[in-house]
N, C-alpha and C positions, 0 to 999 in steps of 0.2 A: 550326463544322462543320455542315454542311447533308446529311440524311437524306430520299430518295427515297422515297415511298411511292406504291401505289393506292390508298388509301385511310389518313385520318386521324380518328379520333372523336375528339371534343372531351366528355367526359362519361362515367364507368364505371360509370353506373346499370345499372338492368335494362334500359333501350333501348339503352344504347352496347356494353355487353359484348356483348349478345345480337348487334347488329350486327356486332358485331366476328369472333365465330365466328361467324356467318352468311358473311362475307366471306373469312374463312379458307377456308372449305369450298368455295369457290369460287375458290381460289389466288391469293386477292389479298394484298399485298404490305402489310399492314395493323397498322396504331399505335393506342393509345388512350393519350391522357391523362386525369390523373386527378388532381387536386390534393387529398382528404382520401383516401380509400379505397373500392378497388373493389367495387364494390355498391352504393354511393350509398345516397341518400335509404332506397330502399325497405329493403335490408339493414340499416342502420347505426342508421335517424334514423326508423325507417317501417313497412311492411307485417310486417317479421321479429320487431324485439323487440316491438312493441305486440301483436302474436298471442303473443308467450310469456307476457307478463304478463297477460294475459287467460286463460289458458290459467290460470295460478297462480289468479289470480282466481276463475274456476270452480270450480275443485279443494276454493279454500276456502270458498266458497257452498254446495257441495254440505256437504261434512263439518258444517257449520254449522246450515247449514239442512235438508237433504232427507235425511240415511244412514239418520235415523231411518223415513223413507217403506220404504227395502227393508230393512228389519229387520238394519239396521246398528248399534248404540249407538256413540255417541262419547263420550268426555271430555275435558279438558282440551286443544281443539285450539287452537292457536297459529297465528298467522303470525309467518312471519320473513322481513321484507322484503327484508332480504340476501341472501338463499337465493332470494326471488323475482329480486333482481338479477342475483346468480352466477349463477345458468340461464339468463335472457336472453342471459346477455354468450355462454356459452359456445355455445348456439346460433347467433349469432352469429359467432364465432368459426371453428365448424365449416362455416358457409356459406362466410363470406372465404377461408378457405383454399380450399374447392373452387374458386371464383371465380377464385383466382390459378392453379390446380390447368388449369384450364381454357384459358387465358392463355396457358401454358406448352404444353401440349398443342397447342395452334393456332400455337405461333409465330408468335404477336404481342407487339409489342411493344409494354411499358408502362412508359409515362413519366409518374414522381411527381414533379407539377408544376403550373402554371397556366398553361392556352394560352390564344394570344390570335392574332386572324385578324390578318396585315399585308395592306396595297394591294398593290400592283401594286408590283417593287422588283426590283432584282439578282437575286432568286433565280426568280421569275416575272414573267410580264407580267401575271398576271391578279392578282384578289387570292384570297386562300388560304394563304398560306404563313402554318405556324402556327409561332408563337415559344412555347418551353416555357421558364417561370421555373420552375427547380427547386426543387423542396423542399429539395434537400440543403443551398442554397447555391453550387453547381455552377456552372458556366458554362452560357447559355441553351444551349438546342438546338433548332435551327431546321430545322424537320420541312416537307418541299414534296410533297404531293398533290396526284395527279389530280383527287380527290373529297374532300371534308368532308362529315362528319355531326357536326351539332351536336347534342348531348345531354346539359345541363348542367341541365337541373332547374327546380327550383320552390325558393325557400326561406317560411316564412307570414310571412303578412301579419301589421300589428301595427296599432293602433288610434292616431291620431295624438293626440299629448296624454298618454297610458299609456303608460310606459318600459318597455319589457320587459328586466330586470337578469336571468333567468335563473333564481332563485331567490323570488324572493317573486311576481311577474310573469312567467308563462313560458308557452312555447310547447311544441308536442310534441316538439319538438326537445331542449328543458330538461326536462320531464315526465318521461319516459323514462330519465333518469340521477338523478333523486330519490333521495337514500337514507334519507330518513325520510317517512313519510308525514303531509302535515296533517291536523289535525281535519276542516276544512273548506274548501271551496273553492270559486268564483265561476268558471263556466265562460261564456263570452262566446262563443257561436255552438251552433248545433243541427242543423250538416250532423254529416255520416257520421263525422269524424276528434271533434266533439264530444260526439256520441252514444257511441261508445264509451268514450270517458273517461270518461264518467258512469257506463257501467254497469260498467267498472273498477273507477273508486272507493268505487262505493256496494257492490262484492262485499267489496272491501276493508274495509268500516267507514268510510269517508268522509262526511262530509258534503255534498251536493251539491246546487246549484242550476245550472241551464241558465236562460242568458236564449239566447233567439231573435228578432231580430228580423222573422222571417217570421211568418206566422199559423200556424204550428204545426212541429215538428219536422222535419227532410227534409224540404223543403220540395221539392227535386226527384225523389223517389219517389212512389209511387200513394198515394193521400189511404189507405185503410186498412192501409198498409203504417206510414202514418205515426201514425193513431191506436191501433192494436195496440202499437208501443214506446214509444208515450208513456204508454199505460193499464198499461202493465205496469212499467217504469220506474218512474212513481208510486207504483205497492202498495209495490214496493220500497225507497221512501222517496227519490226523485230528488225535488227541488222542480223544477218545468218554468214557464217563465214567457215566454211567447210574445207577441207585437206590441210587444215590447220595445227601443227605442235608447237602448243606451247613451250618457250623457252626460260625453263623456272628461273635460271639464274639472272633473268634480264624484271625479276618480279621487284618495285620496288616503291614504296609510300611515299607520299606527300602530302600535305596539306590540302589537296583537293579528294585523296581518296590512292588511289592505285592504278602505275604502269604498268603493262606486261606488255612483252612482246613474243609472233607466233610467226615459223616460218609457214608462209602459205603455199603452197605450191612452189618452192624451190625460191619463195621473195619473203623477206623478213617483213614484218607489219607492226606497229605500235597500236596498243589498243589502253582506253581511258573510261574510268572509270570511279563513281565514287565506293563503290563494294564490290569487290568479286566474288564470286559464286563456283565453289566447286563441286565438279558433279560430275563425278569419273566411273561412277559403280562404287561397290560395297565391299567389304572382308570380314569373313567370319570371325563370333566373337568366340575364339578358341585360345586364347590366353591365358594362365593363371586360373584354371577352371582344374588342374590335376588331372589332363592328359598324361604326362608326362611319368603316371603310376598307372598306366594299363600301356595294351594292347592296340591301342586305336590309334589309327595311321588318319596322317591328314595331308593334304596338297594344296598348294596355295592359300595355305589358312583356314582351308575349308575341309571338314570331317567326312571320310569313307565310308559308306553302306554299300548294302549289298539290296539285292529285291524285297527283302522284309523291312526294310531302316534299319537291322543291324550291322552294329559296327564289329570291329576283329573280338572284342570281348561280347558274346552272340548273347548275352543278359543287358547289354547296354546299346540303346538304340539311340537312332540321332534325327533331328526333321527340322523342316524349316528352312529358311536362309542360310544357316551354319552347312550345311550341305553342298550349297550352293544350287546350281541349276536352274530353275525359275523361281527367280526371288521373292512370290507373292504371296501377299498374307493369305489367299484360300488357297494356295497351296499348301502351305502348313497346315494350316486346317485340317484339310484332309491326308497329308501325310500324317498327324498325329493319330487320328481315327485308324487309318493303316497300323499305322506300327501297334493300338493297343488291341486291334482286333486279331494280330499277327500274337501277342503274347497270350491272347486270353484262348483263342480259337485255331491260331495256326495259319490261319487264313491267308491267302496272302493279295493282295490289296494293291499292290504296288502301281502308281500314277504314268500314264505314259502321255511325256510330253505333247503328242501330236491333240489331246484332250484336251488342255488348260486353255481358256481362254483370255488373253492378254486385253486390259484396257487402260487406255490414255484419256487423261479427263481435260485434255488442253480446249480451248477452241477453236476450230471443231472437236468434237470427240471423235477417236478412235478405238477398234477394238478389231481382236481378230482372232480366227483360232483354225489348228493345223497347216499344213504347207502352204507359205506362199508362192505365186507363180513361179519363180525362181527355183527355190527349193524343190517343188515338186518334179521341174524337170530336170536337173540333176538327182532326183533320186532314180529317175530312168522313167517315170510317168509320161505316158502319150496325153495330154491332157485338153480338155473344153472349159471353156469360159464364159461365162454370163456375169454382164453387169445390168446395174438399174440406176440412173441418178435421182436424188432426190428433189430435181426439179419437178419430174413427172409426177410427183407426190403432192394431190389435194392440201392432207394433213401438214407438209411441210409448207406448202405455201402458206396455207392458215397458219400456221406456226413460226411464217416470218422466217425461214431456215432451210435455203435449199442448196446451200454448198454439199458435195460430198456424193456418196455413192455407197452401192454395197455392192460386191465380187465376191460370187461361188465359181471355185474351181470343184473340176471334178475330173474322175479317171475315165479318156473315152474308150476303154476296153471295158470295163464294169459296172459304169456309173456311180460308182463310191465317190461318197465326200471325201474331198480331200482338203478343203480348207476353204473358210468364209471369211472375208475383211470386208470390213465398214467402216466408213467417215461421214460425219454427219451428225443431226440434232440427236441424241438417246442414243445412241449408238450401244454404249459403254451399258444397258438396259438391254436393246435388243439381240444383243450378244448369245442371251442364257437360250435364245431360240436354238442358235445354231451348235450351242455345247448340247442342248439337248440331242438336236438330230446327229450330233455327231456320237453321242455312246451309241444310241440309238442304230448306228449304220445304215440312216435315211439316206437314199438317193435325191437328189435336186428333184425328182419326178414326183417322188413322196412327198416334200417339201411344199409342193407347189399345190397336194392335194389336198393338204389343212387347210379350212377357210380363215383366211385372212379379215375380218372385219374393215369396214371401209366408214370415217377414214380413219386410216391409222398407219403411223410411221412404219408398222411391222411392214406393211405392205409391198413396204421395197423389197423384204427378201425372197418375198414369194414370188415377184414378178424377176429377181433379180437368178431364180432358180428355175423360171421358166426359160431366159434367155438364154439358157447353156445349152439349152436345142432350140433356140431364135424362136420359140412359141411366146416372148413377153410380148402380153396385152397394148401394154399402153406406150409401147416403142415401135 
């Protein structure tokens, strides 16, 4: 049986859903499939339970460490890892249901399955037509659109030579369903998804070492964004070990857990551990999806568009991680919204990176958006700089929280924004200030003309926008 649509998503992450009622709202005629469950990566596997378990994280660093600081005592405080699980799942739980809640309300349809694009056949001339392998067992269901959105994801990468079994060897994917916690553990990478697992595990009582093999943490944020979480990380007892490549073939188990060794700087190094953790980046899930009957070119794993989301077959778009470029769930988001406002309207939509604002939920939190200092001056920018720390900040001292800082850069021929980074309590909150003023094309002068409410953490950006012509107040 063959089902007519104007549209087909192939993916029920944050960019397929999101497409999907964007496409709704527009009266289009619209499917998604979805072969694990609606919400993908970022709900399931991602963005959702890694903020609740962090969140538990917190909770018990604070009672641990800090209650005493606001004339709190504690005693006998426990964790119970279970309890940290049961909450993730049921958060969790209360997302999916919205999600299908949502689904429902839009009158779309969704189909629990595995699509895969066919050529050109009986049911069209072009290629497109998506075959769904059911979950149930069911007979397929062969679904023909005018449009495809491809939205199928990232799954991580693994280290060739290192078996990743799920359990003694795991990804975040395996992480995240743990139900005992190790002593200790060998985390292999020091981007964003590994920096936070460190500063998970180390709230938790873990033992933890980070190898990097860049020259230092985050290797793609502003150089003091990246020695602020590494100095702070360390007090807290992270091992950090940077210019580090692993050497897979020297990977090997034992009875206490697992060896590797990594040459560091030109010196071979032995590192111990009862779990390893690999956290190298992502690859698109472009497999066995029937590329392979169109048009559409891929690199690295990862699917070609153009400025609309389309791909070489210009009826078939793609978004999301599978893309590659910044791997965030509200980037999908709103590249789906792009790509169906680009089929319905023409319009074209298309995200420029210098926009997205990048956040890390470690401790401290980070977040950042447009040119770091670096960056900007290789792009040939004469640039000024204002920072603020959040010592100077009432609300953070009240708040028990004044590591960290905020830095506006800006261009000193125009005074254009050109990029804001934060460290510090809410950060990863006060961010949406600065994506605002950055569509916006606020200057730090504008910035600085919103009244800030006092107290309140915001306030660092507005004084931290005075500083880039030395006018901050309270420095």
């Amino acid at each position: 049986m063959a089902n007519e649509y104007d549209l087909v998503i192939i993916g029920g992450g944050a960019g397929g859903y999101v497409a999907a009622i964007r496409a709704a709202q527009h009266g289009l005629k619209t499917a998604i499939v979805e072969h694990v469950a609606m919400g993908g990566t970022c709900l399931h596997r991602g963005c959702i339970p890694s903020k609740a378990m962090l969140r538990s994280a917190e909770v018990y660093r604070t009672l641990r460490r800090d209650a005493e600081d606001f004339g709190v005592q504690t005693a006998g405080v426990t964790l119970h890892f279970e309890r940290v699980q049961e909450r993730k799942a049921a958060i969790v739980e209360q997302l999916f249901n919205g999600v299908r809640t949502l689904m429902h309300k839009g009158k779309i349809d969704v189909y629990e399955g595995f699509g895969r694009i066919l050529g050109p056949s009986i049911f069209s001339p072009m290629p497109g037509t998506v075959s769904v392998e059911m979950a149930d067992g069911s007979e397929n269901q062969m679904l023909i659109p005018k449009n495809v959105i491809i939205a199928t994801g990232t799954t991580p990468r693994t280290l060739p030579g290192i078996p990743v079994d799920g359990e003694i060897v795991v990804t975040s994917d395996h992480a995240l369903n743990i139900r005992e916690l190790p002593k200790s553990i060998v985390i292999v990478g020091g981007g964003v998804i590994g920096v936070e697992w460190a500063s998970m595990f180390i709230d938790f009582g873990v033992e933890v070492t980070v190898i990097e093999q860049g020259d230092r943490l985050l290797p793609l944020e502003d150089s003091e964004i990246s020695k602020t979480l590494a100095k702070e990380l360390t007090a807290r007892g992270v091992k950090i070990v940077t210019s580090a490549t692993v050497k897979a073939d020297s990977f090997q188990r034992n009875d206490e857990g697992i060896t590797v060794m990594a040459d560091v700087a030109g010196e071979v190094q032995t590192f111990e551990g009862e779990r390893l953790f690999i956290s190298i980046g992502r690859t698109g899930n472009v497999g066995d999806i029937g590329l392979q009957n169109t048009e559409i070119e891929t690199v690295n794993d990862f699917i070609q568009v153009n400025e609309h989301y389309q791909t070489k077959e210009s009826h078939i778009y793609a978004i999301g991680d599978v893309i590659g470029g910044v791997q965030l769930a509200h980037v999908a988001s709103n590249e789906g919204i792009a790509a169906v406002e680009h089929i319905v309207t023409g319009e074209n939509r298309f995200i420029n990176g210098l926009d997205i604002p990048r956040c890390i939920y470690s401790y401290p939190e980070a977040a950042s958006i447009g040119y770091s200092e670096e960056q900007a001056r290789e792009a040939g920018f004469n640039i000024k700089v204002g920072k603020f720390p959040f010592q100077g900040n009432g609300k953070a001292l009240v708040y028990g929280d004044t590591v960290g800082f905020v830095k506006v850069i800006a261009d000193e021929a125009t005074n254009d924004l050109l990029g804001v980074h934060m460290v510090g309590p809410h950060v990863t909150d006060m961010i949406s200030e600065a994506s605002l003023a950055k569509i916006l094309d606020a200057t730090p002068w504008e910035i600085s003309l919103a009244i800030h409410p006092h107290p309140t953490l915001s306030e660092v950006f507005a004084e931290a926008s005075l500083a880039v012509d030395n006018l901050a107040i309270h420095k």
